[in-house]
C-alpha positions as CSV (number, residue, x, y, z in Angstrom):
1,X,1.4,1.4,7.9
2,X,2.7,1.8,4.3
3,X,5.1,-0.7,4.7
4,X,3.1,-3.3,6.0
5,X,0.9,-2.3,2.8
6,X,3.2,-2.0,0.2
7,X,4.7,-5.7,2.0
8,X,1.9,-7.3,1.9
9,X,1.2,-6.3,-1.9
10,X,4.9,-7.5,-2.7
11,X,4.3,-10.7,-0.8
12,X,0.8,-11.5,-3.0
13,X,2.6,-10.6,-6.0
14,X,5.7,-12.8,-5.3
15,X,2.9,-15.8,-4.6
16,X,0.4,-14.8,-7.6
17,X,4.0,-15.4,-9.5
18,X,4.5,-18.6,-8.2
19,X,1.5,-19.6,-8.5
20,X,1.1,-18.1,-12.4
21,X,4.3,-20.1,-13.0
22,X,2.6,-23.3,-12.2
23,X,-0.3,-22.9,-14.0
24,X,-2.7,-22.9,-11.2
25,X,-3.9,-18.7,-11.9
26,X,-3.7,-16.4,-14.8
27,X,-2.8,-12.7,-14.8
28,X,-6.2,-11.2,-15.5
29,X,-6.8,-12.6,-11.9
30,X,-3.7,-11.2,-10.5
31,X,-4.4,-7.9,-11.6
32,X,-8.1,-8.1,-10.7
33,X,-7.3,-9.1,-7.3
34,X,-4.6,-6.3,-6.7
35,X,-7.2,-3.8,-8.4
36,X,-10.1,-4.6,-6.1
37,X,-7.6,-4.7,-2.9
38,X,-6.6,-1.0,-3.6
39,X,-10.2,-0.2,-4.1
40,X,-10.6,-1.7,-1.1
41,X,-7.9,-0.1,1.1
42,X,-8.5,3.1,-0.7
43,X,-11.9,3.1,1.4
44,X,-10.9,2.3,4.6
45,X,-8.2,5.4,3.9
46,X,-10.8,7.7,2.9
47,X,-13.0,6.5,5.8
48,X,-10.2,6.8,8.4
49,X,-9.6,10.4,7.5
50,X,-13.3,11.2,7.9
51,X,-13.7,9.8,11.5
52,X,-10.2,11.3,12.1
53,X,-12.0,14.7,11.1
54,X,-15.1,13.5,13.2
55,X,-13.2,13.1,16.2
56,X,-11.5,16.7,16.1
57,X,-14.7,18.2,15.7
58,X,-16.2,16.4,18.9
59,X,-12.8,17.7,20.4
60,X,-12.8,21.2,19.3
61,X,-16.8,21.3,20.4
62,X,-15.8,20.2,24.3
63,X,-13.5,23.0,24.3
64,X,-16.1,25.4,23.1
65,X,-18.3,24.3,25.9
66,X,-15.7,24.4,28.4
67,X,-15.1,27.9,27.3
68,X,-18.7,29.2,27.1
């Protein structure tokens, strides 16, 4: 997963560069753009890990039943 990440951020910077070099973007976009996609994938972590931590509960909570 954190290579397709880290590939995919390498990839947008390599075409952002192209792109800068033509004129066609500036790099207060660049960096925006990168900025708001770690905010963005920063989320989906955090919210990955809480119904990771969701699902264990519901897990460890069967068992219980099954044991009482």
């Amino acid at each position: 997963m954190q290579v397709f990440l880290y590939g995919s951020m390498t990839a947008i910077i390599f075409y952002a560069s192209i792109l800068y070099e033509r004129g066609e973007i500036d790099i207060g976009s660049i960096t925006s753009f990168l900025f708001y996609l770690i905010m963005l994938l920063l989320n989906f972590a955090m919210l990955a890990g809480v119904l990771g931590n969701v699902y264990s509960m519901l897990g460890a909570s069967d068992k219980i039943v099954d044991i009482m």
